[in-house]
N, C-alpha and C positions, 0 to 999 in steps of 0.2 A: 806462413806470413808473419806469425808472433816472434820469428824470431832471426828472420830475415836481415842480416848485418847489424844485427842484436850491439855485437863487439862494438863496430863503430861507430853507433850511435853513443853506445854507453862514454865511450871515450870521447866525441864530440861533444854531451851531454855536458858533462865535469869538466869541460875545458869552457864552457858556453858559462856554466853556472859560478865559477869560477872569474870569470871574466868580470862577471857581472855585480860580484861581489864586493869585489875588489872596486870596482869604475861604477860605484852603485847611481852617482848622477847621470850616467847615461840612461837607465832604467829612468830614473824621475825627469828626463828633457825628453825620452819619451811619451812617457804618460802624459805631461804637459800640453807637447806638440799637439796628441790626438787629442786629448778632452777641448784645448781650445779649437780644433780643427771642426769637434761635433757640433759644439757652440756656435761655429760661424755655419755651418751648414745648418742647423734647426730655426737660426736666426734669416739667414737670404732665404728661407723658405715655410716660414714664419703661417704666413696667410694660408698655405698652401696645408700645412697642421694643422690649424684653428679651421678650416673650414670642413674638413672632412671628421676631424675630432667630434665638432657640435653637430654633426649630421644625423650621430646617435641618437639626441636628443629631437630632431623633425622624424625619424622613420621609428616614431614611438608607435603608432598604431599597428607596424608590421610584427611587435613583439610582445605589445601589452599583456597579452593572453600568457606569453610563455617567456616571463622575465629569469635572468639567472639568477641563483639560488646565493642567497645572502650567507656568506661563512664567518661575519664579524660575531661579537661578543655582545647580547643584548639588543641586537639591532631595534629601532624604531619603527621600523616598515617606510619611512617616508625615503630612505635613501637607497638608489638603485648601485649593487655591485656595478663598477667602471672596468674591472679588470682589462677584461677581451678589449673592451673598446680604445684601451690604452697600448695594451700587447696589436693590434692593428693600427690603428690610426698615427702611431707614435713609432713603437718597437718595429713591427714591419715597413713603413716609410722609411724611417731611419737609415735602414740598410741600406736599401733600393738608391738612397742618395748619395748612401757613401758608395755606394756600388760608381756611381757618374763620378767621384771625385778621386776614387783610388781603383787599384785591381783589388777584383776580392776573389777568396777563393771558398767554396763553402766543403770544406774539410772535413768528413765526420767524424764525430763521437759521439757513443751510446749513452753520456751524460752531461750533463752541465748545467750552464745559465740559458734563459729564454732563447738567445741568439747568442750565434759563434760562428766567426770566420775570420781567415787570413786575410789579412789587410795587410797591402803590399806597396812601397811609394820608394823609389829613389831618393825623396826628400825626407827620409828615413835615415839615411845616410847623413845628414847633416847631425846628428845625434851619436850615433856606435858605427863603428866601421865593422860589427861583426855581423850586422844582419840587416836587410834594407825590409823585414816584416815585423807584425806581433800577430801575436793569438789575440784576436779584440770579442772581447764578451760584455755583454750586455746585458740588463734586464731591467724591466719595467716594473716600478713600485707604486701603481695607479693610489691616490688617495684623494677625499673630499674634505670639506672643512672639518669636520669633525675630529679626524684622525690622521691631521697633519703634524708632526712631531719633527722636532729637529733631530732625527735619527730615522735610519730606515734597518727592516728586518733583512738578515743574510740567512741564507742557510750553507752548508759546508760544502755544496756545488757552488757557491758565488764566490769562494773567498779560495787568493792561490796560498800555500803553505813555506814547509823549507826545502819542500822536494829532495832527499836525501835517496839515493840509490846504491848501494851497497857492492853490487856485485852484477854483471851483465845477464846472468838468470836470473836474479831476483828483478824486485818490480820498486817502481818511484813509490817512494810512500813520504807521508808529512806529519811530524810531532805535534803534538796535541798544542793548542793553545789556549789563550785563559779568558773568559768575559767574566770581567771586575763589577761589578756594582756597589753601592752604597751600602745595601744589607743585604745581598746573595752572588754568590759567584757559583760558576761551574765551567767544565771544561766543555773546550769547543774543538772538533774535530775537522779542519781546512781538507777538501777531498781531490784541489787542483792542486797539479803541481806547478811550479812557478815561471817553466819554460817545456816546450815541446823541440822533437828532433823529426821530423817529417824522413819519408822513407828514402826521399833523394838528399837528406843530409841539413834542408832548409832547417834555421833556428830561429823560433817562435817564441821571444819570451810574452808570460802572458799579462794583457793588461784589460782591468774590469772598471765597466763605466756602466753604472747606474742612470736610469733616468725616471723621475719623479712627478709624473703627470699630478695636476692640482688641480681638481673641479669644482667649482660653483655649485650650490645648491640652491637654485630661485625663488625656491618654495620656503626655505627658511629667512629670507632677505625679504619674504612678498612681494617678490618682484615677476611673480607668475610661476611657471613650472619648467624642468630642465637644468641639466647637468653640463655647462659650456666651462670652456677649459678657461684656465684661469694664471696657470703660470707650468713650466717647467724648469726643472731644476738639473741638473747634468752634475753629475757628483764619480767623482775617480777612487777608490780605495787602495791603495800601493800594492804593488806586485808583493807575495810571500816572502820576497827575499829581504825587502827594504821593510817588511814588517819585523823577520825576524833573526836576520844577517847582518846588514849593514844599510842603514845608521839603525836598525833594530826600532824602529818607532815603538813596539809595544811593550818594550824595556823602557823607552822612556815620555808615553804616555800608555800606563798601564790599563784604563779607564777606555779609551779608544773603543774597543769594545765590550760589552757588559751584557748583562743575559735579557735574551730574548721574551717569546711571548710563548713559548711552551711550560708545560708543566713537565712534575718528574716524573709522568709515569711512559713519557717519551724515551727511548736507548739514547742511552746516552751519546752515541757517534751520530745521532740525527737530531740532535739539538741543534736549535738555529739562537743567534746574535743580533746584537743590533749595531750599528756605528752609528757612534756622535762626531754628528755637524763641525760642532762646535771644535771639536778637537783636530778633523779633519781639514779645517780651513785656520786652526792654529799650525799644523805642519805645513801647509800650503795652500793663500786665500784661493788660486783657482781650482782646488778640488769640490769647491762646493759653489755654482755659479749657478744665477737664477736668471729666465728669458720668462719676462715678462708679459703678457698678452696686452 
């Protein structure tokens, strides 16, 4: 199966990547289409988040006993891990909706972001004439007031690369990139590649949407107890190609990403990044939209 019309894909591949290089707006009127596609789906079903979101917060007595285990830095004891309840409430909705508004296909791989699937739309076509899908990836970056930043943390499964493939036996591989900071840099190693070749030839480029659950804390406002959602954010990070082919954003916003929240005694190919906001919605104000509760 690894290597099952190996040839033709590789050659599909580098015609696909190629394309793509070259017609890099069609890659960014994709990314567009879907991230504002998410928006309007998280939006007409707004209440329908918000309600099952704060639920967490009434079926406290079912879990009081055996809360999940806090992995922040110093924590205070007063604030409860959101993770799961984001990765549920949010991340698996999510899907489920766009499952009613597009074909999805749930594709495997042995790695990645939270969620991943083939997302499939004839109205795809209004964008590339080369492929009516993407590879849509997703992950939840649940946070509370506390540790709401204008940047969120990647790790080298979230982010696609330059995807370079050499040779029909050899394997896709992606050159290192760089998270710049003020007073530290270090290298960052991208583990997606920037498009897939599915076994019947489909071409998947890939495109990654963040979402940003924002919780309340009622107990630091006094305004009783409970962690009710408070805002989401939908944030798009550019396919590997348009980071580092054409128009190359991280040539010219080198800062884009800058170092994460590990230390160094992490390997270095599992160091994780962070992206700024701020930069992100300088290349593109819809890459960073907030759906306010």
């Amino acid at each position: 199966m690894y290597n099952l019309n190996r040839s033709i894909r590789f050659k599909l591949y580098h015609q696909a990547r190629s394309h793509y290089i070259t017609n890099f707006q069609e890659l960014i009127n994709l990314e567009k289409f879907v991230t504002n596609k998410t928006v309007e789906i998280i939006k007409n079903n707004l209440q329908e988040f918000v309600t099952d979101y704060n639920e967490a917060s009434f079926l406290h007595p079912y879990w009081a006993l055996y809360p999940p285990e806090d992995r922040g830095r110093k924590p205070k004891g007063d604030q409860i891990p959101w993770i799961e309840v984001g990765e549920h409430a949010i991340g698996r909705k999510l899907s489920r909706l766009i499952g009613n508004r597009f074909t999805i296909r749930e594709v495997g791989l042995p790695a990645g972001p939270d969620d991943r699937f083939l997302l499939i739309s004839s109205e795809l076509k209004n964008f590339t004439n080369f492929t009516d899908c993407v590879m849509f990836f997703s992950d939840i970056k649940s946070v509370g007031p506390r540790d709401d930043a204008e940047n969120i943390v990647l790790s080298p499964y979230q982010v696609s690369g330059d995807g370079l493939w050499n040779a029909p036996n050899h394997s896709v591989y992606n050159n290192v990139m760089h998270a710049v900071g003020s007073r530290a840099s270090h290298d960052f190693w991208p583990a997606i590649p920037p498009l897939y070749i599915l076994s019947d030839n489909t071409v998947a480029p890939v495109l990654h949407i963040y979402l940003k659950p924002i919780y309340k804390m009622l107990s630091i406002e006094s305004k009783g107890t409970g962690q009710p959602l408070e805002k989401i954010r939908v944030i798009c990070v550019p396919n590997g190609l348009l980071l580092t082919e054409n128009p190359n954003y991280l040539s010219q916003y080198p800062k884009l990403f800058f170092p994460g929240k590990d230390d160094k005694s992490k390997a270095s190919r599992k160091l994780r990044c962070r992206v700024s906001f701020d930069i992100l919605k300088t290349i593109h104000p819809w890459r960073v939209q907030d759906i306010i509760i």
